[in-house]
C-alpha positions as CSV (number, residue, x, y, z in Angstrom):
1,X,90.5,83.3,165.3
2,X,90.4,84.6,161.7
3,X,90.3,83.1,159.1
4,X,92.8,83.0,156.3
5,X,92.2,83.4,152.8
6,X,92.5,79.7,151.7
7,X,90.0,78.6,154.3
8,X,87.2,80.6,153.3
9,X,88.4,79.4,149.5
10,X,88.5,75.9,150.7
11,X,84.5,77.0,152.5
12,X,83.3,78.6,149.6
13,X,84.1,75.6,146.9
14,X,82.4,73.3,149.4
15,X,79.1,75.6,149.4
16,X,79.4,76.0,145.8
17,X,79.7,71.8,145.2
18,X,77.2,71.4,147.9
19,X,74.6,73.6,146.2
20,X,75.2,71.9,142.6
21,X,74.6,68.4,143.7
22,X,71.4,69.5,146.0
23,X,70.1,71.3,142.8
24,X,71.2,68.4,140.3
25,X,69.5,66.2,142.6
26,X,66.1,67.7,143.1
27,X,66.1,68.8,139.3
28,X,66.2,65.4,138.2
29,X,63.9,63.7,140.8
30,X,61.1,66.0,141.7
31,X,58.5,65.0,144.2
32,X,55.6,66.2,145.6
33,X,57.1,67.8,148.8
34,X,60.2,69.3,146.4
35,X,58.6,70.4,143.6
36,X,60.6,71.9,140.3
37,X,59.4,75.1,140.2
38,X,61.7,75.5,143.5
39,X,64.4,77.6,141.0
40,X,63.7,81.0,141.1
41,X,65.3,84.0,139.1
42,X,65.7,86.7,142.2
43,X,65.9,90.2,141.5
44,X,67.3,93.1,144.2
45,X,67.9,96.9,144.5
46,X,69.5,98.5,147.5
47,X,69.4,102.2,147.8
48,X,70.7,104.5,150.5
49,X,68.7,107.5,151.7
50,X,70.4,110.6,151.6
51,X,68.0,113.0,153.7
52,X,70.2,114.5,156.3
53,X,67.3,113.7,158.6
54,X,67.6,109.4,157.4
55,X,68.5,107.6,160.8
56,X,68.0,110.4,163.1
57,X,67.1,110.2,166.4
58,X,67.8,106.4,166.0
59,X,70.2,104.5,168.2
60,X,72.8,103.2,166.5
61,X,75.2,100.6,168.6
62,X,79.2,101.6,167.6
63,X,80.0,97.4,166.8
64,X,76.7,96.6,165.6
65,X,78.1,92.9,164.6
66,X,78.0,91.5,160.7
67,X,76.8,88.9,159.0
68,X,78.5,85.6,158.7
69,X,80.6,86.1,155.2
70,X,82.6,82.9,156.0
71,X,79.6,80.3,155.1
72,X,77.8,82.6,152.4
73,X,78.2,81.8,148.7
74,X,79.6,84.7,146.0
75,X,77.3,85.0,142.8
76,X,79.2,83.2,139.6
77,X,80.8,86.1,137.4
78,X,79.2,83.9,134.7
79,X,75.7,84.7,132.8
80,X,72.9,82.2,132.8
81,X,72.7,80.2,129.8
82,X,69.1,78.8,128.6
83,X,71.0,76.3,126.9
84,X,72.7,74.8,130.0
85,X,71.1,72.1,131.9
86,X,69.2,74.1,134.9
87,X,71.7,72.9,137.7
88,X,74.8,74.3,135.6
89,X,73.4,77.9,136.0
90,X,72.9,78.0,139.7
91,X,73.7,81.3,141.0
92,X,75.0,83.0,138.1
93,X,73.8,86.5,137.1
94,X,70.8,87.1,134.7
95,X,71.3,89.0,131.6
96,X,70.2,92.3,130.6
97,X,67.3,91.2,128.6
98,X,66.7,88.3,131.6
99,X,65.8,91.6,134.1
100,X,62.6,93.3,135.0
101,X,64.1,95.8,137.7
102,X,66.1,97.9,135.6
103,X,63.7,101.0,135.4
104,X,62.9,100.7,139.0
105,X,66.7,101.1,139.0
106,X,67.3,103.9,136.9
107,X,64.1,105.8,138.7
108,X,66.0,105.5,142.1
109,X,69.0,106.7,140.5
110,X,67.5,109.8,139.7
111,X,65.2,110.3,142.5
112,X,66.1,113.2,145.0
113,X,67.3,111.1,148.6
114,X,68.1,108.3,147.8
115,X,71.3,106.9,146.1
116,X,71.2,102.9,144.3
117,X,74.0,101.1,146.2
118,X,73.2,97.7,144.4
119,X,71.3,96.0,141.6
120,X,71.9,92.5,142.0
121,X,70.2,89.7,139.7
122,X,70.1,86.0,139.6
123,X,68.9,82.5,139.5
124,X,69.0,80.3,141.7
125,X,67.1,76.4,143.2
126,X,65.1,77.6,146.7
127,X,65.1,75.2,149.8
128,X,63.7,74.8,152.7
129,X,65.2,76.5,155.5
130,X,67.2,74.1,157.2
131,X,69.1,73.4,153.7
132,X,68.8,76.9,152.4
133,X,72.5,78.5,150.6
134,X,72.9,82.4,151.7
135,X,74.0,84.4,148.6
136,X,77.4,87.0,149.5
137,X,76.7,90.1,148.0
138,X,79.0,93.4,147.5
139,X,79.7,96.9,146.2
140,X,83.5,96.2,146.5
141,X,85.1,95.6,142.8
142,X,87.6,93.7,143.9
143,X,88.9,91.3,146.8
144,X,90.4,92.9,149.6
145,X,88.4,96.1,149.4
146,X,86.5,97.7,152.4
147,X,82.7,97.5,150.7
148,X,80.7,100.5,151.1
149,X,78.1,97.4,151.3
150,X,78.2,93.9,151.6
151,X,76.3,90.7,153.6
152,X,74.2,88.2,152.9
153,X,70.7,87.5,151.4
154,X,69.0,84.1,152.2
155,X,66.0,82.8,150.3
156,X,64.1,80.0,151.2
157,X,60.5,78.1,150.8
158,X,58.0,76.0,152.6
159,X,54.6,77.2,151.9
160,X,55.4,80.3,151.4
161,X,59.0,82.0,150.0
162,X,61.0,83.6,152.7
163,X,63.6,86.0,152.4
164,X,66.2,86.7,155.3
165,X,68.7,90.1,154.8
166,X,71.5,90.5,157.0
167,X,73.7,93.7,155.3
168,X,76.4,96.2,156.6
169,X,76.2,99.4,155.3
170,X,79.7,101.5,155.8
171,X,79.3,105.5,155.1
172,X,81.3,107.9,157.0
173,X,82.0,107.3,161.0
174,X,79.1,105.3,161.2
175,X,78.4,101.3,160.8
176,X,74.5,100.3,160.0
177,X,73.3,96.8,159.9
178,X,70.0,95.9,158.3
179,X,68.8,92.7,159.5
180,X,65.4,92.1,158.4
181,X,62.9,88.9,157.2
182,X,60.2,89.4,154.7
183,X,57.2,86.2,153.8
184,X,56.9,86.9,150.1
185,X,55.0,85.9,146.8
186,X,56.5,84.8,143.9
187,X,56.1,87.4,141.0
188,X,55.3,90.6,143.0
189,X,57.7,93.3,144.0
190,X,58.2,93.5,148.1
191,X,59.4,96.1,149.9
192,X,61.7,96.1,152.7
193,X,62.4,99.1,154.7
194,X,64.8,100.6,157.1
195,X,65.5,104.0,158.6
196,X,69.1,104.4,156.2
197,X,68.7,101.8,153.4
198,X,65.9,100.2,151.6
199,X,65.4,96.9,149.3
200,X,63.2,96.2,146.8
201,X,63.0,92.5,145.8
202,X,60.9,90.2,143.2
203,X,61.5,86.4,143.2
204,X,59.9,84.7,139.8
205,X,59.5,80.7,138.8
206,X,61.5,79.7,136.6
207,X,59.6,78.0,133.6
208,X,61.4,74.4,133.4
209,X,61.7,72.6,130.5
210,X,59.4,69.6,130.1
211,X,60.3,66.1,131.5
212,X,61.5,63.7,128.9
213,X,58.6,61.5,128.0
214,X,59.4,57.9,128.7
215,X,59.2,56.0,125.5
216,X,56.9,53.1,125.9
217,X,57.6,50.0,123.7
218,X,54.7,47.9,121.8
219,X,54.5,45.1,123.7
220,X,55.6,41.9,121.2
221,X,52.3,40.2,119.4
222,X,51.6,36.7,121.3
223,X,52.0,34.2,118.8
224,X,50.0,30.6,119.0
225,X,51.9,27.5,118.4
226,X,51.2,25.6,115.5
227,X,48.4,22.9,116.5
228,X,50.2,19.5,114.9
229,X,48.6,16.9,114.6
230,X,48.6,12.9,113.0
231,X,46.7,14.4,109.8
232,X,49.6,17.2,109.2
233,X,52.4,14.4,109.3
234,X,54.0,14.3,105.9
235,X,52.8,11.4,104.1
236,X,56.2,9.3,102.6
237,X,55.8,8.6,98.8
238,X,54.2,4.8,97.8
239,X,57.5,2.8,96.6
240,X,59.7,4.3,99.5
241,X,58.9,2.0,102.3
242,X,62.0,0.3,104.5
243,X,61.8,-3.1,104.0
């Protein structure tokens, strides 16, 4: 059955509260199996190849499936701000000055085939798989538009960061899906290839601001109690006797 419009708005405000308590939550009590350096900013260029010879004498099913769109969250429209608290800039986009990818960018975009579909940048917490958040991505500009490419890219850490793609890429007749699973490193560039589209990808720690020390209190000075004894009794002055 499809799903209408306010479902999948109803879904997506669920993933987007669910991922802001999960990151509040392990921001503000770190332990040794989640550590804080689990937020990452995550960088990604798609580019198409534009060979006549890309894809051939591949088989290409005609309903190749997609990726589920329902349960995958849309990047925030909003910038990261270093002056917000680390959980209030979960998934929004990096700023131009935040990027490392740009002239990896602007060198596909003038390379001879290949054409830059997408350069996609943001931050984000990283979980382990079975609590991981898949990140919606697309070329359309607005709702309602048939994207030239659009799915889902899932990021998520045990010992090792792993990144899971699942993208549809529409041009002409044809239908390609890019499924694909890369084990990564944090700070280094990875490669992902495929016979019509190709991703490059760099996932770097985000340095997080030092915990609050604890302000320790000087424990109060023990004082002794005044030894009293028959000598320190006040004496009563000669003449004031009771009778």
């Amino acid at each position: 059955m499809p799903t209408s419009s306010s479902e999948k708005l109803l879904r997506i405000v669920g993933l987007i509260a669910l991922a802001l308590l999960t990151a509040t939550a392990r921001a503000e009590q770190p332990t040794e199996d989640q550590p804080q350096e689990r937020w990452y900013d995550i960088e990604l260029v798609v580019f198409a190849r534009t060979a006549a010879s890309a894809g051939a004498g591949e088989h290409w099913p005609d309903e190749p499936g997609g990726p589920d769109l329902d349960n995958a969250l849309p990047l925030s429209r909003l910038m990261v701000d270093p002056a917000l608290p680390l959980a209030e800039n979960a998934f929004r986009i990096l700023a131009a000055d935040q990027r490392q990818l740009g002239g990896i960018y602007r060198g596909i975009n003038n390379a001879a085939g290949m054409e830059p579909l997408m350069y996609a940048a943001w931050r984000q917490p990283v979980m382990e798989p079975e609590q991981s958040v898949s990140v919606y991505l697309t070329t359309a500009a607005e709702a309602g538009e048939l994207a030239a490419l659009e799915g889902n890219i899932t990021m998520s850490v045990r010992r090792y960061l792993h990144l899971h793609t699942d993208l549809l890429l529409r041009g002409g007749d044809s239908i390609y899906r890019m499924q694909a699973h890369r084990r990564m490193r944090s700070g280094e560039l990875h490669y992902l290839d495929h016979p019509v589209l190709g991703i490059l990808v760099e996932a770097r720690p985000v340095e997080l601001p030092p915990a609050p020390e604890e302000e320790i209190l000087p424990e109060p000075l023990a004082v002794d109690a005044p030894n009293v004894s028959d000598t320190d009794q006040p004496v009563p002055p000669s003449g004031d006797t009771d009778r």
